[in-house]
Biotite code that builds the C-alpha atoms (Angstrom):
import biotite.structure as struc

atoms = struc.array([
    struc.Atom([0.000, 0.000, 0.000], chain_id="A", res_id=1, res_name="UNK", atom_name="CA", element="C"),
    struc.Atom([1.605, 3.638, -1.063], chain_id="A", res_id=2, res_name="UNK", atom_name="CA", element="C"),
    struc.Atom([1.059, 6.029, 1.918], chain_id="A", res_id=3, res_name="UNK", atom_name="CA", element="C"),
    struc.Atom([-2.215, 7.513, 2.304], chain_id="A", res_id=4, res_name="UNK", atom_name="CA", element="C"),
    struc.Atom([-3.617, 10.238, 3.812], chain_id="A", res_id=5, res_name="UNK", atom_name="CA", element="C"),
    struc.Atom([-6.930, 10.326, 5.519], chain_id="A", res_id=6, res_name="UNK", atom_name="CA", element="C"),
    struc.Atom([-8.624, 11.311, 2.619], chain_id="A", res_id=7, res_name="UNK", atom_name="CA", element="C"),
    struc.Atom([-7.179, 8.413, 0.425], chain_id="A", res_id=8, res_name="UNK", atom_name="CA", element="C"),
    struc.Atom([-7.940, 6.186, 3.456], chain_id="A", res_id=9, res_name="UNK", atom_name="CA", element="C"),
    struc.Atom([-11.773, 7.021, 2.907], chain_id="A", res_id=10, res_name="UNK", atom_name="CA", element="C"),
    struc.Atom([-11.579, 5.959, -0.583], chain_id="A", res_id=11, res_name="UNK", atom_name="CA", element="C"),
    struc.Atom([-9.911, 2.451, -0.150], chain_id="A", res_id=12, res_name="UNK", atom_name="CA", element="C"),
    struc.Atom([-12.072, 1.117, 2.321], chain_id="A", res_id=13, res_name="UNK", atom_name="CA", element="C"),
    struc.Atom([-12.613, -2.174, 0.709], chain_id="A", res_id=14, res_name="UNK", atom_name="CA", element="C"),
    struc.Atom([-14.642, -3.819, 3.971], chain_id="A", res_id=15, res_name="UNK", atom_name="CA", element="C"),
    struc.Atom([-17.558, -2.893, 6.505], chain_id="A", res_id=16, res_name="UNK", atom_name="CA", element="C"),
    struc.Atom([-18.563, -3.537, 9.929], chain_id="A", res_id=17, res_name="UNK", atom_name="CA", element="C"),
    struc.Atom([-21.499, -2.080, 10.864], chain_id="A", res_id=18, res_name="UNK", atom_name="CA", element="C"),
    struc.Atom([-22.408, -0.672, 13.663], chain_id="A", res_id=19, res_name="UNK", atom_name="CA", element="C"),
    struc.Atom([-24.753, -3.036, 15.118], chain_id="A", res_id=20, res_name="UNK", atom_name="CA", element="C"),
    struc.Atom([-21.956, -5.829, 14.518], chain_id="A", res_id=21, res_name="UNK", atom_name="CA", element="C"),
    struc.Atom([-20.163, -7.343, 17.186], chain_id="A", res_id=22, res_name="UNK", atom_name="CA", element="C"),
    struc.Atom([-16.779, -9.541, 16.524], chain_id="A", res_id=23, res_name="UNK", atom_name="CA", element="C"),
    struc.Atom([-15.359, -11.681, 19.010], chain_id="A", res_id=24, res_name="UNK", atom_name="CA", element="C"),
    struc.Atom([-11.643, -13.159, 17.904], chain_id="A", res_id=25, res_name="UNK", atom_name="CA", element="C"),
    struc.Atom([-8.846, -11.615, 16.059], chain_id="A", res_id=26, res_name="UNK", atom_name="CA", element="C"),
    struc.Atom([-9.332, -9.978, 12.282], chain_id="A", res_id=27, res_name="UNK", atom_name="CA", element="C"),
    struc.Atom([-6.562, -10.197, 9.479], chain_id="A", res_id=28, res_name="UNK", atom_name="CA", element="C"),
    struc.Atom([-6.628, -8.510, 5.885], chain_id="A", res_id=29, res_name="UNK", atom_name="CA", element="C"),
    struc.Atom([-4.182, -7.099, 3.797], chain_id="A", res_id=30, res_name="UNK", atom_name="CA", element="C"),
    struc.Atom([-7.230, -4.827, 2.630], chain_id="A", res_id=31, res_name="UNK", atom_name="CA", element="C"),
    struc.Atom([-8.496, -0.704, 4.382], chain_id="A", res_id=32, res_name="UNK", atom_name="CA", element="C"),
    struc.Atom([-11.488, -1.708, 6.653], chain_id="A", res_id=33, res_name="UNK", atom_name="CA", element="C"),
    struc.Atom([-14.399, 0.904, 8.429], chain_id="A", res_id=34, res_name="UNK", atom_name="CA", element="C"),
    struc.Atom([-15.437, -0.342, 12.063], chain_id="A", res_id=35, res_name="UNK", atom_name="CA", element="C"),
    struc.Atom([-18.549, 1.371, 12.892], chain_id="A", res_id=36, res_name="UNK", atom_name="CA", element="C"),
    struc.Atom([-19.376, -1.768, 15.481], chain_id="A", res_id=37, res_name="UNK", atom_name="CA", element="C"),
    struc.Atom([-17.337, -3.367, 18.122], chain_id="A", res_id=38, res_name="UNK", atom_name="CA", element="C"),
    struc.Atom([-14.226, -5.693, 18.007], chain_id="A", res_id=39, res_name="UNK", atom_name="CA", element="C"),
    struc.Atom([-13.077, -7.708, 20.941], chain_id="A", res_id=40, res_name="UNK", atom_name="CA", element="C"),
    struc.Atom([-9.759, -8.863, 19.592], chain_id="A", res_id=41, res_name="UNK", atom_name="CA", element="C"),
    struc.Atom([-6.524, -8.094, 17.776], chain_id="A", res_id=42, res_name="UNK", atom_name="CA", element="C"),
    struc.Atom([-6.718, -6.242, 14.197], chain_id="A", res_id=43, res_name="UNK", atom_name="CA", element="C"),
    struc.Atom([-3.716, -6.728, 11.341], chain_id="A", res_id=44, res_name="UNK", atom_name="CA", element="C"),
    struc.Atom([-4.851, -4.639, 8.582], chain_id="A", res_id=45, res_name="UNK", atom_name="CA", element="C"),
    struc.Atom([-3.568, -2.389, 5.654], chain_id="A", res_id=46, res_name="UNK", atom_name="CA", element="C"),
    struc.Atom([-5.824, 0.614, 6.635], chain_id="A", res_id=47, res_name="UNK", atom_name="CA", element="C"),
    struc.Atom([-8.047, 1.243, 9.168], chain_id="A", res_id=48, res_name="UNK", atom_name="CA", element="C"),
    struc.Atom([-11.037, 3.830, 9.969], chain_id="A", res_id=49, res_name="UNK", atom_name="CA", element="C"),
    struc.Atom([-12.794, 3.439, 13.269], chain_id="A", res_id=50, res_name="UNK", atom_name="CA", element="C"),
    struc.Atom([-16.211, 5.495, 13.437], chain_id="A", res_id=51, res_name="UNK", atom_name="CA", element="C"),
    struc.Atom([-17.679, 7.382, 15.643], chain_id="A", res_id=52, res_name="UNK", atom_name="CA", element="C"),
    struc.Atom([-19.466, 4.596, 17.235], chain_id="A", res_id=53, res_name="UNK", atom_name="CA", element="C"),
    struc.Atom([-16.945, 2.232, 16.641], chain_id="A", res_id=54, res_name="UNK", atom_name="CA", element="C"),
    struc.Atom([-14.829, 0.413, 19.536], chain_id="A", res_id=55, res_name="UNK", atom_name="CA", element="C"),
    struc.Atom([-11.747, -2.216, 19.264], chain_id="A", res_id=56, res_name="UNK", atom_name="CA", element="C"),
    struc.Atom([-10.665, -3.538, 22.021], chain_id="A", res_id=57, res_name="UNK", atom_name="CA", element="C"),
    struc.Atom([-7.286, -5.132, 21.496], chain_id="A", res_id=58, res_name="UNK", atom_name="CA", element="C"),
    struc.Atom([-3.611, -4.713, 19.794], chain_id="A", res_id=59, res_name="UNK", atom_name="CA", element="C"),
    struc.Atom([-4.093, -3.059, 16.564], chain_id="A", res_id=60, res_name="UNK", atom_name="CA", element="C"),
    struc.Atom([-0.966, -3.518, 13.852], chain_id="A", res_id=61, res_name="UNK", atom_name="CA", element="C"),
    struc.Atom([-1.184, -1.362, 10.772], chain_id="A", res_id=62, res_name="UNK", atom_name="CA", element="C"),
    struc.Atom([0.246, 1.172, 8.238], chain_id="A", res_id=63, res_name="UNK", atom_name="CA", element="C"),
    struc.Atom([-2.435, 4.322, 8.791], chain_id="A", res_id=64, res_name="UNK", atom_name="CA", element="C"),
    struc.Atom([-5.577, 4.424, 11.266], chain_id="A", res_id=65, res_name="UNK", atom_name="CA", element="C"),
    struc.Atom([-7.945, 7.072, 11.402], chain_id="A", res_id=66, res_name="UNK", atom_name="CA", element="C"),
    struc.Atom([-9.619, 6.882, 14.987], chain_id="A", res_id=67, res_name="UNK", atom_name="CA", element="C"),
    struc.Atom([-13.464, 8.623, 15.898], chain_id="A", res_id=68, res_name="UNK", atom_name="CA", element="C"),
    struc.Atom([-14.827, 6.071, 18.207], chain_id="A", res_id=69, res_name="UNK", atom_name="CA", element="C"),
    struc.Atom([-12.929, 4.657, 21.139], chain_id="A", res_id=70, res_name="UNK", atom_name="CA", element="C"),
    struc.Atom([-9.472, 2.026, 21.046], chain_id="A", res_id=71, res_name="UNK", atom_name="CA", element="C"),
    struc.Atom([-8.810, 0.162, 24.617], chain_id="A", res_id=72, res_name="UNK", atom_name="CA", element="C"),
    struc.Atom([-5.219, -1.710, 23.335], chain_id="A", res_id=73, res_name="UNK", atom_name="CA", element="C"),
    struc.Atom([-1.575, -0.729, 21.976], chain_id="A", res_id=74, res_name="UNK", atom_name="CA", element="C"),
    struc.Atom([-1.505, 0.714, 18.313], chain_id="A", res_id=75, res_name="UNK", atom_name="CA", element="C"),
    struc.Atom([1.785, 0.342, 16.034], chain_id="A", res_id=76, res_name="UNK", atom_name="CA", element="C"),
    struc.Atom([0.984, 2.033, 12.479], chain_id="A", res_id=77, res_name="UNK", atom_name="CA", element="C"),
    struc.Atom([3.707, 2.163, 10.532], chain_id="A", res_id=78, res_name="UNK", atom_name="CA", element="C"),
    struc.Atom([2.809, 5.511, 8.836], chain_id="A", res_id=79, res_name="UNK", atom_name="CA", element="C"),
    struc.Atom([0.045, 7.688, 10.584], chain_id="A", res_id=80, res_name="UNK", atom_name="CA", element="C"),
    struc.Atom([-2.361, 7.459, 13.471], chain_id="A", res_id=81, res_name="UNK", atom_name="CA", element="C"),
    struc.Atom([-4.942, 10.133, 13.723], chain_id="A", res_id=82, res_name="UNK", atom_name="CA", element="C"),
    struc.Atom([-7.166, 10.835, 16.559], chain_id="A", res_id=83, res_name="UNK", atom_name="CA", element="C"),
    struc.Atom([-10.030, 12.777, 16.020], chain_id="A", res_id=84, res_name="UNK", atom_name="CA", element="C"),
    struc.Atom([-12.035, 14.934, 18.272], chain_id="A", res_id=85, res_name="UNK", atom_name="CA", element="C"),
    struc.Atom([-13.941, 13.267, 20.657], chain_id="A", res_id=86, res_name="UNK", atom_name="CA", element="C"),
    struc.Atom([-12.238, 9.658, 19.756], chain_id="A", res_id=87, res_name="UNK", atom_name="CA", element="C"),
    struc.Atom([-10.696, 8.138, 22.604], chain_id="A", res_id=88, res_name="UNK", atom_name="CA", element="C"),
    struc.Atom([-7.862, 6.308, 23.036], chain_id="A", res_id=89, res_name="UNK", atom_name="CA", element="C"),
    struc.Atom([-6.338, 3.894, 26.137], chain_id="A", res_id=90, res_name="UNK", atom_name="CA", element="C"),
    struc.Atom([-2.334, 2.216, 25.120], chain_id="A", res_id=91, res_name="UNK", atom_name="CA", element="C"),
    struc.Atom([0.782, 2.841, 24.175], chain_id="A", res_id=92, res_name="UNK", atom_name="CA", element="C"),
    struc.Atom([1.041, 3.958, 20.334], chain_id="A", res_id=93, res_name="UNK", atom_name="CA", element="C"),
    struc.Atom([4.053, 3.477, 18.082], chain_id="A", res_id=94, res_name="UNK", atom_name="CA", element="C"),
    struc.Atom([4.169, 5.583, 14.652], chain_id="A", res_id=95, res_name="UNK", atom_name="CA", element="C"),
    struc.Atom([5.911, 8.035, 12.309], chain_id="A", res_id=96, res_name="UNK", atom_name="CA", element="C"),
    struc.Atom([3.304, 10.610, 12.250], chain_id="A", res_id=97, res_name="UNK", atom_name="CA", element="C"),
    struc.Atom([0.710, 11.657, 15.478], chain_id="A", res_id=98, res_name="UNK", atom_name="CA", element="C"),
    struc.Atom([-2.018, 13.556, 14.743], chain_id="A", res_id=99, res_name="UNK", atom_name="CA", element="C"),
    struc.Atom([-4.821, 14.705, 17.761], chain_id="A", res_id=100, res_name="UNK", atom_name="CA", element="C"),
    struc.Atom([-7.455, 16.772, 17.235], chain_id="A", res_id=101, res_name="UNK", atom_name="CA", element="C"),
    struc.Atom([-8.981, 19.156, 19.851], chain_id="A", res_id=102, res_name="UNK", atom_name="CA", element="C"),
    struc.Atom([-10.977, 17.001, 21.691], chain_id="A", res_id=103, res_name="UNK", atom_name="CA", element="C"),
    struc.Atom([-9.292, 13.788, 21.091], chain_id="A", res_id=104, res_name="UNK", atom_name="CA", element="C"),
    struc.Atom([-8.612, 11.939, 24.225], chain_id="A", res_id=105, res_name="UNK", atom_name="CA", element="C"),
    struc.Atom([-4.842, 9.559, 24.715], chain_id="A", res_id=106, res_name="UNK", atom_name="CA", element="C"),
    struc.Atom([-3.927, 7.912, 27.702], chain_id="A", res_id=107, res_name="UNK", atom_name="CA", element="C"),
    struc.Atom([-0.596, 5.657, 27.766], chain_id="A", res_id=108, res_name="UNK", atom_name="CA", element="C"),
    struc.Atom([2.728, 6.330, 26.454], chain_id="A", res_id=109, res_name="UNK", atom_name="CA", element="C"),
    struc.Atom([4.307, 7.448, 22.660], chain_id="A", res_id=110, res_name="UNK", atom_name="CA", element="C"),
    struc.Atom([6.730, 6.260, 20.457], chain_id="A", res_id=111, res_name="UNK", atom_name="CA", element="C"),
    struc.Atom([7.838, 7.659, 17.250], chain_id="A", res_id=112, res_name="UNK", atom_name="CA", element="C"),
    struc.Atom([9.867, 5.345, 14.864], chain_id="A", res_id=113, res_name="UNK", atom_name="CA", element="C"),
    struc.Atom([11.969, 6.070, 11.865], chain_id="A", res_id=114, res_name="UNK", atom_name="CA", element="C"),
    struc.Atom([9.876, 5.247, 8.814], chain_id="A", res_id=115, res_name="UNK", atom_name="CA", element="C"),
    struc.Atom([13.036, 3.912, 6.921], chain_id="A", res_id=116, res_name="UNK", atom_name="CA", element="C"),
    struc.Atom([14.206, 1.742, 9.593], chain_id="A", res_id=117, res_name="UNK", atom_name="CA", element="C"),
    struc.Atom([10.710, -0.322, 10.397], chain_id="A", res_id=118, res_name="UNK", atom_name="CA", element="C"),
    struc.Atom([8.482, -1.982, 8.112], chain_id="A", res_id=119, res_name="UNK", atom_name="CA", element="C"),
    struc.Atom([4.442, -2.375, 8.822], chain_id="A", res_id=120, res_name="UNK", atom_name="CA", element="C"),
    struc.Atom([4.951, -5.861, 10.847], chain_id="A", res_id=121, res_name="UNK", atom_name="CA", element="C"),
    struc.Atom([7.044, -3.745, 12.873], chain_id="A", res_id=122, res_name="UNK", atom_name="CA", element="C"),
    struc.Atom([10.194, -5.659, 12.099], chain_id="A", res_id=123, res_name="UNK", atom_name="CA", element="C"),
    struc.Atom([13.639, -4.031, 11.830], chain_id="A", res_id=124, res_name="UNK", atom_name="CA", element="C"),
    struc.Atom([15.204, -3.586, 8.266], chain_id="A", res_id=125, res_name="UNK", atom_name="CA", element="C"),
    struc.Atom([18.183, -5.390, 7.283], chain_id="A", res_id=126, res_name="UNK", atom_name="CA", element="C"),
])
C-alpha cells in the first residue's frame, strides 16, 4: 500500500462492519477496513477507519488508522495514526506521524519510529 492520507484512506475502504456488529476473535486482511461496530480482539490490517461509534478492544498492527470512536489496546501504524475529536484512546502507540485533534482523548505512552528503519509488521530492516 503507497502512503495515504486520511482522505485516500476514505476511498480504499474495501470492507464494513457495521455498527450493530459485534466480533469476538482476532481480524486479518491485507485490505483498508471501516469499524462502525465493536471488536473484541486483535486487528492486522492495511488501513483502518474506526467510526464514531466504533470500539476495538485489542492490539491493533497497521500502516495508517484514522480513529473517531474509542481504542482500549496498543496501536503500532507504521505511517500515521490520527485521533479525532472526541475519539478516545487507552495504550501505548508506536508511529511516524501523530495527529490529535482538539478534543481527542490519549492515555498511555508514545513512540515515534523512523519510517526507513521499520516496516508495517514492525520488524527491523536489514
Amino acid at each position: 500500500m503507497t502512503k495515504k492520507s486520511s482522505k485516500n484512506l476514505l476511498d480504499s475502504v474495501e470492507t464494513l462492519i457495521g455498527q450493530n456488529a459485534v466480533i469476538e476473535g482476532n481480524l486479518k486482511t491485507d485490505k483498508v477496513i471501516r469499524i462502525d461496530g465493536k471488536i473484541n480482539g486483535n486487528i492486522d490490517a492495511a488501513g483502518i477507519l474506526l467510526g464514531a461509534d466504533g470500539l476495538i478492544s485489542g492490539d491493533i498492527k497497521t500502516e495508517v488508522i484514522m480513529i473517531g470512536g474509542a481504542v482500549k489496546g496498543n496501536i503500532f501504524a507504521s505511517e500515521s495514526i490520527e485521533i479525532l475529536p472526541k475519539a478516545k484512546v487507552s495504550g501505548d502507540i508506536q508511529t511516524t506521524l501523530l495527529t490529535i485533534a482538539e478534543g481527542g482523548f490519549f492515555e498511555g505512552k508514545s513512540s515515534i519510529i523512523n519510517s526507513e528503519e521499520t516496516n508495517v509488521a514492525g520488524a527491523k530492516k536489514k
